[in-house]
DRENDO-1510 file (C-alpha; in Angstrom, 1 decimal, always signed):
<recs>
REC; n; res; u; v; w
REC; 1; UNK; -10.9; -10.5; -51.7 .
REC; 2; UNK; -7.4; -9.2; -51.8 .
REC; 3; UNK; -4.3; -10.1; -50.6 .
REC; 4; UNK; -3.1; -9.0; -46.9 .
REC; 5; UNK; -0.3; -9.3; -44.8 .
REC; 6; UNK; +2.2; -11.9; -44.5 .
REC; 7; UNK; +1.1; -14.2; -47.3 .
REC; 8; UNK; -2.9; -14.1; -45.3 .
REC; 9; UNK; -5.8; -13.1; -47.3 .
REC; 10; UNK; -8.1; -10.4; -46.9 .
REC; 11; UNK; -11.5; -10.4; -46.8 .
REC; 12; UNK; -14.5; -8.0; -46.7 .
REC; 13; UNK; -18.2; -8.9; -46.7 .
REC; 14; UNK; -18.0; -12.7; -46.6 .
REC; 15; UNK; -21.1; -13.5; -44.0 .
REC; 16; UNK; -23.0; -15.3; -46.8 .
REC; 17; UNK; -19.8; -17.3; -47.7 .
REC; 18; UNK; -20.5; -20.4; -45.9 .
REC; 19; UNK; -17.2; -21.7; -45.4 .
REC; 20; UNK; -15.7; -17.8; -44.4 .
REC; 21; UNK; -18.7; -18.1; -41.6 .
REC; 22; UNK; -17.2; -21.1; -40.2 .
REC; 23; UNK; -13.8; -19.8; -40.4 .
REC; 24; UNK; -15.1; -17.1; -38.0 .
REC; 25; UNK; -17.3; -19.3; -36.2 .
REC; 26; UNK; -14.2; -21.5; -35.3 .
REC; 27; UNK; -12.3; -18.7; -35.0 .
REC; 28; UNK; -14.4; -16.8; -32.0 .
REC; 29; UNK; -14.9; -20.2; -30.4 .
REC; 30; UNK; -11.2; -21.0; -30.1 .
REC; 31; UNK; -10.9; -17.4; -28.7 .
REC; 32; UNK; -14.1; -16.7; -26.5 .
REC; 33; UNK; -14.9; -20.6; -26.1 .
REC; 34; UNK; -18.9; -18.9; -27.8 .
REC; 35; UNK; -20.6; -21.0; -30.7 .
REC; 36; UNK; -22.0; -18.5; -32.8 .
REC; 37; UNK; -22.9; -21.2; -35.2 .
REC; 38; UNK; -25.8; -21.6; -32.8 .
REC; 39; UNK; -27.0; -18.8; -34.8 .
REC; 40; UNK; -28.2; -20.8; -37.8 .
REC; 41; UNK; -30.7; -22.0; -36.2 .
REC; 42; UNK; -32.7; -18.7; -34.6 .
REC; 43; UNK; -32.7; -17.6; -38.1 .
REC; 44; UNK; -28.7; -17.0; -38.8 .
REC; 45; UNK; -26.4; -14.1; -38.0 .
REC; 46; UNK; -27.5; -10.6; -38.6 .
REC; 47; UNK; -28.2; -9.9; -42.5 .
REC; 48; UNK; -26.6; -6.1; -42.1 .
REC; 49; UNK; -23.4; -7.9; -40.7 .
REC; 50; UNK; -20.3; -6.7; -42.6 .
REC; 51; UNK; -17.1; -8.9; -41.4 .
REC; 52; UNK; -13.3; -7.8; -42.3 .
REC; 53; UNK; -10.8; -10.3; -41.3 .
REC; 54; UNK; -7.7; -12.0; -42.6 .
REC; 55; UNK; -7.8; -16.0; -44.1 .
REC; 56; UNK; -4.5; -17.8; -44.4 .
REC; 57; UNK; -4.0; -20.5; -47.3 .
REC; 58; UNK; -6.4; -22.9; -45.6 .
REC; 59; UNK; -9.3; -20.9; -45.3 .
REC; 60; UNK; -8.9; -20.5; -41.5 .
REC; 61; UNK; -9.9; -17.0; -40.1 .
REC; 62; UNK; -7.1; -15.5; -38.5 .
REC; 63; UNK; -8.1; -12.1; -37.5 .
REC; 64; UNK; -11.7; -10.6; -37.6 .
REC; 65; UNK; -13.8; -7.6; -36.9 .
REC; 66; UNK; -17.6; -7.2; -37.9 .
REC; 67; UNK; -19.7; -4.2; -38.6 .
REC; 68; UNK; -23.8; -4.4; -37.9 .
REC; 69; UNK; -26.3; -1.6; -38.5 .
REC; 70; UNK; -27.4; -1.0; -34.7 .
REC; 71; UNK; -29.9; +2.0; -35.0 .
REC; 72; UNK; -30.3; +3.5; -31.3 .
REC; 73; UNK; -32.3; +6.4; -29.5 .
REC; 74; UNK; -29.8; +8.5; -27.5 .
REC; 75; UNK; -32.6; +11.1; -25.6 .
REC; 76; UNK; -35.1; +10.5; -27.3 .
REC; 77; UNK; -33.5; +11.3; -30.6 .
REC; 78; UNK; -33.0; +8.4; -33.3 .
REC; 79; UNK; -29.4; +8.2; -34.4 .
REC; 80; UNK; -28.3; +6.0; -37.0 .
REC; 81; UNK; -25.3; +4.1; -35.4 .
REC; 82; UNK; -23.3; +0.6; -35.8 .
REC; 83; UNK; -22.1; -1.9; -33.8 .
REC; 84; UNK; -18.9; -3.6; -33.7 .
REC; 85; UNK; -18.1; -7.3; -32.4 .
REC; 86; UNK; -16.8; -10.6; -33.3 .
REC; 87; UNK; -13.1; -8.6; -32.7 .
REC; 88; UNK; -10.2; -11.4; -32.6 .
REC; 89; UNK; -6.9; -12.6; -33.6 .
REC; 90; UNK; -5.2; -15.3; -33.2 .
REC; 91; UNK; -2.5; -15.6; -30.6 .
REC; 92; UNK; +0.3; -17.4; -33.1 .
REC; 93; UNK; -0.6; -13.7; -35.2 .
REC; 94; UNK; -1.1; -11.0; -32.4 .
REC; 95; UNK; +1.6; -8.1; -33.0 .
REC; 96; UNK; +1.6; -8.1; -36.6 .
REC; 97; UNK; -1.1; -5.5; -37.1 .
REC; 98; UNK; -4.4; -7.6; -38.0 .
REC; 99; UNK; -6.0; -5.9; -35.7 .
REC; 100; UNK; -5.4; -2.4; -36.4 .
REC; 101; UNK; -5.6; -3.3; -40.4 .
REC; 102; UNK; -9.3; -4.7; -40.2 .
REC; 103; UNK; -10.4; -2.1; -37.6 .
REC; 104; UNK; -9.4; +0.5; -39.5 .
REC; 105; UNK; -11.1; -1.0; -42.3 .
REC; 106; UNK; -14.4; -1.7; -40.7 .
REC; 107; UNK; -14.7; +2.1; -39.1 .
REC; 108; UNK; -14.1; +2.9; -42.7 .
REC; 109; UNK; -17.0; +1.1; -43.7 .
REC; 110; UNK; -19.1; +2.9; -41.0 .
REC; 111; UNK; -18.1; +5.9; -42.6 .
REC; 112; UNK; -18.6; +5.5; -45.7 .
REC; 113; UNK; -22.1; +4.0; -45.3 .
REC; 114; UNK; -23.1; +7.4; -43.2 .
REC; 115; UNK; -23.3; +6.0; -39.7 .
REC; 116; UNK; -23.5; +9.1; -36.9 .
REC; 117; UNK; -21.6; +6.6; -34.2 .
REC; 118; UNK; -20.1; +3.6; -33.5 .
REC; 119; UNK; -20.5; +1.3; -30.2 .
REC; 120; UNK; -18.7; -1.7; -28.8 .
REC; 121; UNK; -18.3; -3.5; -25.7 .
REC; 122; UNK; -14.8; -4.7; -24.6 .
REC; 123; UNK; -12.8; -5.0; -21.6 .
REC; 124; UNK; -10.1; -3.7; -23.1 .
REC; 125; UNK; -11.0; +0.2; -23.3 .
REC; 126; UNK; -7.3; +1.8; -23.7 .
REC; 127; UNK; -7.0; -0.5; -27.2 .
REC; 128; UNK; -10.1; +1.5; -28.9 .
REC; 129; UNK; -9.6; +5.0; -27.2 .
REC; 130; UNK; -6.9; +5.4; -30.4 .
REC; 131; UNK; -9.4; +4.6; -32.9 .
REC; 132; UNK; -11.8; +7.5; -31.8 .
REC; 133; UNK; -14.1; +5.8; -28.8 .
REC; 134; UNK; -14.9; +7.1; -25.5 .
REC; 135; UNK; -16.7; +5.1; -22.2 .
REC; 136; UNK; -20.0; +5.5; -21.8 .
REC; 137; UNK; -20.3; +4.8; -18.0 .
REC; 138; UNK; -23.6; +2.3; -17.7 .
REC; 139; UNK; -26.5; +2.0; -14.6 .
REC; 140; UNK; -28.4; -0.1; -13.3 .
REC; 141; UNK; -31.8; +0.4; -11.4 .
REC; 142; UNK; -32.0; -1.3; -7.9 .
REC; 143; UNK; -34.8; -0.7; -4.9 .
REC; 144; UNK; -37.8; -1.7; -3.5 .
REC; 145; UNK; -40.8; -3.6; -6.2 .
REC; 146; UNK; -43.7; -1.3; -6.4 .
REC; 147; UNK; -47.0; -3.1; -5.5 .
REC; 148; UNK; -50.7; -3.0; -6.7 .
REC; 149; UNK; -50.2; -3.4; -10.6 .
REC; 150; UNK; -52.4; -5.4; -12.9 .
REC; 151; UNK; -52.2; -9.1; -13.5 .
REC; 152; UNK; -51.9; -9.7; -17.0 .
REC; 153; UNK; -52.3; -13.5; -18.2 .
REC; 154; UNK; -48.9; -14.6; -18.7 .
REC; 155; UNK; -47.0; -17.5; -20.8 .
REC; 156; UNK; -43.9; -19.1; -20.7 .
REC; 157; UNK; -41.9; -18.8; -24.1 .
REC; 158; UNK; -39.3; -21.6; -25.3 .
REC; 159; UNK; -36.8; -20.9; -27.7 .
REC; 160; UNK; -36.9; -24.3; -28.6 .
REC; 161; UNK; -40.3; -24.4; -29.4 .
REC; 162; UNK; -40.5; -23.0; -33.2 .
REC; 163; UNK; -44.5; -21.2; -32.7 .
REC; 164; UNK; -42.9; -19.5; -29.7 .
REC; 165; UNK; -39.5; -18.6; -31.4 .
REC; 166; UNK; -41.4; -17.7; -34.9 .
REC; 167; UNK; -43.6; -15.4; -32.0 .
REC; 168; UNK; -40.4; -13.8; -30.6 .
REC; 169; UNK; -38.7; -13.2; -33.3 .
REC; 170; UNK; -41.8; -11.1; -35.1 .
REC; 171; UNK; -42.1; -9.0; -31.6 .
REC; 172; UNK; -38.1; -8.0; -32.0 .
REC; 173; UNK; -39.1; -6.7; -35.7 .
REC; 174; UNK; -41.7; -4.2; -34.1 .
REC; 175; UNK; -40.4; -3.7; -30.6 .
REC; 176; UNK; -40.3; -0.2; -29.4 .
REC; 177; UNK; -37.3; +1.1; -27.9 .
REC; 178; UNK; -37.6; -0.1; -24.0 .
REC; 179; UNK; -36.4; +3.1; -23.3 .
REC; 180; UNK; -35.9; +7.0; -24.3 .
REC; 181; UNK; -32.6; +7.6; -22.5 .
REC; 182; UNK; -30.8; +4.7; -24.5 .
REC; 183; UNK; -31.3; +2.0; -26.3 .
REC; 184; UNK; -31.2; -0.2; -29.8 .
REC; 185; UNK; -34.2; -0.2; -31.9 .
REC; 186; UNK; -33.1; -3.2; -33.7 .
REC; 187; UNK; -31.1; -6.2; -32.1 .
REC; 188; UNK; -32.7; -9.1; -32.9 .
REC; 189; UNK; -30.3; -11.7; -33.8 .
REC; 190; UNK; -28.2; -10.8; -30.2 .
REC; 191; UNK; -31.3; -10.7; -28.2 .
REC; 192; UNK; -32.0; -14.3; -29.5 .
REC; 193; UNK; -28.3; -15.5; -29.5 .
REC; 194; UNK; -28.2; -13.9; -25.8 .
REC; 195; UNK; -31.1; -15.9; -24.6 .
REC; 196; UNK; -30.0; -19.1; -26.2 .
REC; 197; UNK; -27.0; -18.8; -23.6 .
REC; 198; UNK; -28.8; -17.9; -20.7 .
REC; 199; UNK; -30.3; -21.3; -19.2 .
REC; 200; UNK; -32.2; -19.5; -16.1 .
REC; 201; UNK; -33.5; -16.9; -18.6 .
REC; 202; UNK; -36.8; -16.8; -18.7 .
REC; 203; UNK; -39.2; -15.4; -21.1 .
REC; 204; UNK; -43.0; -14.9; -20.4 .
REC; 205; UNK; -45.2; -13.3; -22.8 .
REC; 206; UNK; -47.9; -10.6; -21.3 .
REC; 207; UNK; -50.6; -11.6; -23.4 .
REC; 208; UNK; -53.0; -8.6; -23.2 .
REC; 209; UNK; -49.9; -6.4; -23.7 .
REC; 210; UNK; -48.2; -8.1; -26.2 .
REC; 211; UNK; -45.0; -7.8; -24.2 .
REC; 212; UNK; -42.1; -9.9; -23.4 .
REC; 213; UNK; -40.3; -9.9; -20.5 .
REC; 214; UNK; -36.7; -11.7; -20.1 .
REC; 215; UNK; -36.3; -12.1; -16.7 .
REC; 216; UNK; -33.8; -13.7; -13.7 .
REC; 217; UNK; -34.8; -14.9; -9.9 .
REC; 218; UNK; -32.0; -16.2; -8.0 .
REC; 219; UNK; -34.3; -17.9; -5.2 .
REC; 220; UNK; -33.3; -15.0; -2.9 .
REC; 221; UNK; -35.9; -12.5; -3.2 .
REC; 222; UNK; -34.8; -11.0; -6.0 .
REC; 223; UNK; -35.4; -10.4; -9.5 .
REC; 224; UNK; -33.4; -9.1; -12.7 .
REC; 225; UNK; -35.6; -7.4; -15.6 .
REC; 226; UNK; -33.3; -7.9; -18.4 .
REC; 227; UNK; -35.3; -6.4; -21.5 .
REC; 228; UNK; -38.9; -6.0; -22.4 .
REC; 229; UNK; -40.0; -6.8; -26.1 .
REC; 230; UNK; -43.4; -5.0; -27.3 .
REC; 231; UNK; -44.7; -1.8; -28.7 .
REC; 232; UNK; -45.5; -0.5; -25.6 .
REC; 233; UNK; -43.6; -1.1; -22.2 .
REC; 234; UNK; -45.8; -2.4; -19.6 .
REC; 235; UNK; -45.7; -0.7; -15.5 .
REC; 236; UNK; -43.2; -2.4; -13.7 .
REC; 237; UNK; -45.5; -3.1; -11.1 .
REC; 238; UNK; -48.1; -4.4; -13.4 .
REC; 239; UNK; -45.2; -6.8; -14.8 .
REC; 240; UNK; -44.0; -8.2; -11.4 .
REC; 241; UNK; -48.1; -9.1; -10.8 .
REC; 242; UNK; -48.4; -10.5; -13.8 .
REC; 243; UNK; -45.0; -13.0; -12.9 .
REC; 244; UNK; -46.6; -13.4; -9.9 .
REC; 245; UNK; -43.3; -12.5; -7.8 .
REC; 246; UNK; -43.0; -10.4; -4.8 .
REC; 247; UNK; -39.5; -10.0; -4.7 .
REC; 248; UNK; -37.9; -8.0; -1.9 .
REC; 249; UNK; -35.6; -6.3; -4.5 .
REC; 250; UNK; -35.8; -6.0; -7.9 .
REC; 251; UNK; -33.3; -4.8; -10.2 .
REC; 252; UNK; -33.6; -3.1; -14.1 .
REC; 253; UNK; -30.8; -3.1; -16.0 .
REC; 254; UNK; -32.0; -0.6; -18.2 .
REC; 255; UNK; -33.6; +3.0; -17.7 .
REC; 256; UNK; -37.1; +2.5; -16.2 .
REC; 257; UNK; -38.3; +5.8; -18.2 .
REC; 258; UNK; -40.8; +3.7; -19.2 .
REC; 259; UNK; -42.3; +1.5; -16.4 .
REC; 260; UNK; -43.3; +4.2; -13.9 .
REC; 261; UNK; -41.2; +3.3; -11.4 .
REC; 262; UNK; -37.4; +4.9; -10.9 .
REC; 263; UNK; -35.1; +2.8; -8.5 .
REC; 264; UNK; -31.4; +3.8; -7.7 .
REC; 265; UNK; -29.1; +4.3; -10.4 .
REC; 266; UNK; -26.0; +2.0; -9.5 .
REC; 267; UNK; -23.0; +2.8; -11.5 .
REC; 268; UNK; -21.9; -0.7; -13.2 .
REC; 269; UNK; -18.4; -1.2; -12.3 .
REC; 270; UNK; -17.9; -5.1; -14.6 .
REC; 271; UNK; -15.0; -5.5; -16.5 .
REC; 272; UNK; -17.3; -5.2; -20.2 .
REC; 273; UNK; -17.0; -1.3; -20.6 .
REC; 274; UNK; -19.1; +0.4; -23.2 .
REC; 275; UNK; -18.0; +2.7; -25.9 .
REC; 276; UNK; -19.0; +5.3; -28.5 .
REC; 277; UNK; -17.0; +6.7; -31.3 .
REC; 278; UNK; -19.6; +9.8; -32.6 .
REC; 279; UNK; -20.0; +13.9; -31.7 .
REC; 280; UNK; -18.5; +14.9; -28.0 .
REC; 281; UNK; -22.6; +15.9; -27.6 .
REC; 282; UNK; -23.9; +12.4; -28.0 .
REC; 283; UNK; -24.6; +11.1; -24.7 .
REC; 284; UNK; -27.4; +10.8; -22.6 .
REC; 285; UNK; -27.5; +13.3; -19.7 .
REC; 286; UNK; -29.4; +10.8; -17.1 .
REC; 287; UNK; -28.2; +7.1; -15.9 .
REC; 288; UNK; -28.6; +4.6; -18.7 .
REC; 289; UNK; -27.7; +1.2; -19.5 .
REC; 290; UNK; -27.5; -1.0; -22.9 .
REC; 291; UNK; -30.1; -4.2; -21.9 .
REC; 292; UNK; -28.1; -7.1; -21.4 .
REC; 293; UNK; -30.0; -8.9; -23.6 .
REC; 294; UNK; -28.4; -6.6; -26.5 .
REC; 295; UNK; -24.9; -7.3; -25.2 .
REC; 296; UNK; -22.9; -8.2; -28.7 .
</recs>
């Protein structure tokens, strides 16, 4: 802890400081109208989480960024990256540099701890190209549902149900990535938090695969696969048996490399843009797309 700007206070590494984590909590739900706190009970916020912000007297947060270990594969190679979320400041405070001061401070964090890259989301792409970050333009996979997989017995997870979150939560741990091209090996806490948010989400375990699928149908003939959890990725058409859907279109919004099955790559064009700080060479060459369920 150390003094900061304009008579604020600031502070580095407080996620286990109970009443800093409410400060934040508070603080993001004032801003983004999001609960976090709703993470305390899927087993709390991320343990590599490293928050910089600014506290006035009153221990309200005022300003914040976060750092988390997010380990990706980037073509098949593993490269040790971070994430970065939880970005606020109040509006009484914008213009004072907060921002700047704790960003700064967080990518010198990542630095120093040896991260190769950096990756956020934001809709606000011209405020980070300064700090060092390109867009990553994202895909995702539309077309026709293949036909003839294998029906795998199937069961319906609940987050509420503490067997079936203990369940999930232990599949995260060991996933494999869901895909080659791009995508976290590790994003358990925001896959959970995600979920929690999602109330047509649903999440059906393959059992003979070991494999979870978070999936959408908007009662129109189509279907959304969100994000697969397992050790191995199941076929695409073996997955839509196993749901017993026949949608007319389905839609992956993530690289099929995995589920033998391609689909047209549909350039994303939402306000959220992703973004990189790392080498000019680290992209992926083909269409990709960070799984939704990973959003932070």
């Amino acid at each position: 802890m150390s003094s900061g700007k304009a008579g604020l206070i600031f502070r580095a590494h407080y996620v286990d400081d109970r009443a800093a984590w409410q400060g934040l909590c508070d603080l993001l739900r004032d801003i983004f109208e999001i609960d976090v706190s709703g993470l305390d009970r899927l087993g709390g916020p991320d343990p590599t989480s490293a928050p910089f912000g600014f506290f006035d007297a009153d221990g309200a947060c005022i300003a914040n960024i976060t750092a988390f270990a997010m380990p990706l594969v980037i073509d098949g190679v593993f490269v040790r990256a971070a994430g970065l979320q939880s970005g606020a400041v109040r509006p009484s405070h914008r213009g004072r540099g907060l921002y700047r001061a704790v960003m700064e401070a967080a990518l010198d964090h990542c630095d120093a701890e040896g991260f190769e890259a950096a990756v956020l989301l934001t809709d606000k792409p011209a405020l980070y190209e300064k700090h060092g970050f390109r867009p990553l333009p994202q895909h995702r996979f539309a077309g026709v549902p293949p036909t003839g997989g294998q029906a795998f017995a199937t069961r319906r997870l609940h987050l509420a149900n503490e067997a079936d979150l203990t369940l999930l939560s232990r599949l995260l741990d060991g996933r494999a990535p869901v895909s080659d091209r791009f995508a976290p090996l590790r994003q358990k806490e925001m896959f959970l938090f995600n979920a929690s948010l999602m109330p047509d989400l649903r999440l059906d375990l393959l059992e003979d695969t070991g494999a979870v699928v978070a999936w959408q149908a908007d009662g129109e003939g189509n279907v959304d696969i969100l994000d697969i959890v397992g050790t191995r990725m199941p076929a695409l058409a073996d997955i839509l048996a196993s749901l017993d859907v026949t949608p007319q279109r389905v839609t992956v919004h993530f690289a099929p490399d995995h589920l033998a099955w391609d689909g047209e790559a549909i350039a994303e064009d939402g306000e959220m843009v992703l973004m990189l700080r790392g080498p000019d060479d680290l992209q992926p060459a083909l269409p990709f797309a960070l799984p939704p369920m990973a959003a932070f």
